[in-house]
ZAFI-110093 format. One record per residue (C-alpha): x, y, z. Coordinates in pm, 1 decimal, m for minus. Example, Ala and Ser with C-alpha at 12.3 -4.5 7.8 and 13.67 -1.06 7.14 Angstrom:
// ZAFI-110093
<r><x>1230.0</x><y>m450.0</y><z>780.0</z></r>
<r><x>1367.0</x><y>m106.0</y><z>714.0</z></r>
// end
This chain:
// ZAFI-110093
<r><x>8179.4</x><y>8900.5</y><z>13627.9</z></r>
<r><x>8531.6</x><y>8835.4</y><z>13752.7</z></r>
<r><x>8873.9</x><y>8983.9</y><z>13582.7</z></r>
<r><x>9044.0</x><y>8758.6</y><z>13375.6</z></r>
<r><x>9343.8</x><y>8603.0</y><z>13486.2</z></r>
<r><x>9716.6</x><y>8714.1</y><z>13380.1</z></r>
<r><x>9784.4</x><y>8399.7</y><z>13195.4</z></r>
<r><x>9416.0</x><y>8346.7</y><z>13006.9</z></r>
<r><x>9497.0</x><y>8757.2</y><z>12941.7</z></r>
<r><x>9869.0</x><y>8636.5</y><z>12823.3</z></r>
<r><x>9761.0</x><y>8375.7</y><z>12571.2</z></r>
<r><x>9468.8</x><y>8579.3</y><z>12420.6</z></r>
<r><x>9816.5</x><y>8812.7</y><z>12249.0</z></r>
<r><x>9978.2</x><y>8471.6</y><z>12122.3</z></r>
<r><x>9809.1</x><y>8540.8</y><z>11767.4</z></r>
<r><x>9894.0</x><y>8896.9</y><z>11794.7</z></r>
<r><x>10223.9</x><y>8834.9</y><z>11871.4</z></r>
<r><x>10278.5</x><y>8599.9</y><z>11589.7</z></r>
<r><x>10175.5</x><y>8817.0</y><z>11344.9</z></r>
<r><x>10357.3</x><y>9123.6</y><z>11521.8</z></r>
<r><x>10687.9</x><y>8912.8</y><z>11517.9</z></r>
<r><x>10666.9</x><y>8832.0</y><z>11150.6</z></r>
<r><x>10642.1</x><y>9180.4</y><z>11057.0</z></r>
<r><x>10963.1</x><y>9259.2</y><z>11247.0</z></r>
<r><x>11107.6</x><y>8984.7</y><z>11045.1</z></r>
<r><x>10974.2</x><y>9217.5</y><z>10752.4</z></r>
<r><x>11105.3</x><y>9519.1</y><z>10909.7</z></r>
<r><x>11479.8</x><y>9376.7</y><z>10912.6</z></r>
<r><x>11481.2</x><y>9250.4</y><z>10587.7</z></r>
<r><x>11390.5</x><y>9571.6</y><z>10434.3</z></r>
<r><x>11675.3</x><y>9744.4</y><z>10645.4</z></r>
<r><x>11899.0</x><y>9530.4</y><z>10502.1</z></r>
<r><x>11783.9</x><y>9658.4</y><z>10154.4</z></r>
<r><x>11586.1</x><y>9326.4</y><z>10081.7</z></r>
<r><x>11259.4</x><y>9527.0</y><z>10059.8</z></r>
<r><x>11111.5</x><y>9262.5</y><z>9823.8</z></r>
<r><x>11130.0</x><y>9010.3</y><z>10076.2</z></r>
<r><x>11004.8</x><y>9215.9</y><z>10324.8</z></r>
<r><x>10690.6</x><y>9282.2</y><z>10161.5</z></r>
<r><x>10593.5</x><y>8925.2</y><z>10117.7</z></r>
<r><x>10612.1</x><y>8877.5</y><z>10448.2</z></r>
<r><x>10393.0</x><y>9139.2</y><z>10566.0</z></r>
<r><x>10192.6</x><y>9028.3</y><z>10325.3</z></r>
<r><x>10172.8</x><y>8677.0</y><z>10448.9</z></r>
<r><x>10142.8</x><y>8867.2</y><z>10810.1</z></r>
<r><x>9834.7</x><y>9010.3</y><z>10685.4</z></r>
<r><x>9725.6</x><y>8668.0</y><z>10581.2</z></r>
<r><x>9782.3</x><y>8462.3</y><z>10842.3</z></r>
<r><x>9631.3</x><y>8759.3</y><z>11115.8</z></r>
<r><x>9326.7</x><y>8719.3</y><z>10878.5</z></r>
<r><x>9307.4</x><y>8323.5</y><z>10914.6</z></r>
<r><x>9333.7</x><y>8365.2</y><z>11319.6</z></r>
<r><x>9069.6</x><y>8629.3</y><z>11314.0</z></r>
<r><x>8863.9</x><y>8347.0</y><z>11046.2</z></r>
<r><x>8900.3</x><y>8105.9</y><z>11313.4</z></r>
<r><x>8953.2</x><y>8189.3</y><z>11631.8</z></r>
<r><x>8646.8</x><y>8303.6</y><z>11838.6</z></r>
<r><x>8674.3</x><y>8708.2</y><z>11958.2</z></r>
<r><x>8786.1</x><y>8638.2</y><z>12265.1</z></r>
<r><x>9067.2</x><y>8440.5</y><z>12204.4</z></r>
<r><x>9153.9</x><y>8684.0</y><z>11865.0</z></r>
<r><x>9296.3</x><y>8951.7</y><z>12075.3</z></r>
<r><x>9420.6</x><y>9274.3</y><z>11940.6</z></r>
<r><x>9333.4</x><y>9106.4</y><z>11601.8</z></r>
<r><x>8962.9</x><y>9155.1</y><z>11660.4</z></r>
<r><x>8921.9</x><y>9519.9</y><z>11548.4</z></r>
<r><x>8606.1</x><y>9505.1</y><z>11373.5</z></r>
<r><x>8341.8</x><y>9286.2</y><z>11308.9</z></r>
<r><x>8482.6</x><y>8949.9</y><z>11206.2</z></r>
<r><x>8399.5</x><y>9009.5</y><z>10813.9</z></r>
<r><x>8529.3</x><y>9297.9</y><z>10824.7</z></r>
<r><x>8876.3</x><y>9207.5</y><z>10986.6</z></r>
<r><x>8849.0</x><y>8907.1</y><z>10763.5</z></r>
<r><x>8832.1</x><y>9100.8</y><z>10428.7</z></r>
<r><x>9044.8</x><y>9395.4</y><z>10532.7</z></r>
<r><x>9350.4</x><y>9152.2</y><z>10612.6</z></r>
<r><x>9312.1</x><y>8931.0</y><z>10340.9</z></r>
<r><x>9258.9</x><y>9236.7</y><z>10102.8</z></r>
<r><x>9542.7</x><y>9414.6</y><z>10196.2</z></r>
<r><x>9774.6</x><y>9110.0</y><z>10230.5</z></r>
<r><x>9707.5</x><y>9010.2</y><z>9868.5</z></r>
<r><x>9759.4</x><y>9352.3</y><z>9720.3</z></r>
<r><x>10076.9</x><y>9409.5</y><z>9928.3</z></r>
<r><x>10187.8</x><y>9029.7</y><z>9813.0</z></r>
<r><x>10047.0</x><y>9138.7</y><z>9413.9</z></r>
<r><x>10302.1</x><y>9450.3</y><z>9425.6</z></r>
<r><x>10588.8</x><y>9276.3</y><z>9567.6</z></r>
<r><x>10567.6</x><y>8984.3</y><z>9327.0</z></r>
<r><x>10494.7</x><y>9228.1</y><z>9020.9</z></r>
<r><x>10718.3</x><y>9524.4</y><z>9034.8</z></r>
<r><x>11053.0</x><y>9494.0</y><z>8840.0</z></r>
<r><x>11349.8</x><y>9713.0</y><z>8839.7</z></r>
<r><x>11244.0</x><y>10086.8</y><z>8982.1</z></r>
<r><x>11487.4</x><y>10280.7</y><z>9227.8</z></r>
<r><x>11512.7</x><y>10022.1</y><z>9446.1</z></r>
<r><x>11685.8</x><y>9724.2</y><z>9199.1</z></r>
<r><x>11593.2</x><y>9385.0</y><z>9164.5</z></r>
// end
């Protein structure tokens, strides 16, 4: 079995790196005190790393592919929805509107 090569190695992170760059999106926008809005998008993060790891084949998942696929499946959807459940249902508390 040969190595892979540096750019099939490069483009199996792409999905990884989508994800990873949305939650540094998140990340800013709750330093700028717009932690609302930065838990719906790590929630979407979660969501959309759970559709790559739905559909894209282990190899090609990356970092992404932790578990088995039903299990990285339900784990990112799960968490995605309950992060995106709190941010759209909490009102007022310490941190405002």
């Amino acid at each position: 079995m040969s190595a892979p090569r540096p750019e099939r190695a490069f483009l199996e992170q792409v999905p990884f790196a989508l994800v990873l760059t949305l939650v540094l999106v998140a990340g800013f926008r709750i330093w700028q005190y717009h932690w609302r809005q930065g838990a719906v998008i790590i929630g979407g993060a979660l969501l959309v790393a759970a559709v790559f790891r739905a559909v894209l084949p282990p190899a090609r998942a990356g970092l992404l592919a932790v578990r088995g696929r039903p299990v990285d499946v339900l784990s990112y959807s799960g968490l995605g929805l309950v992060i995106l459940f709190f941010a759209f249902t909490i009102t007022d508390g310490p941190f405002g509107t």
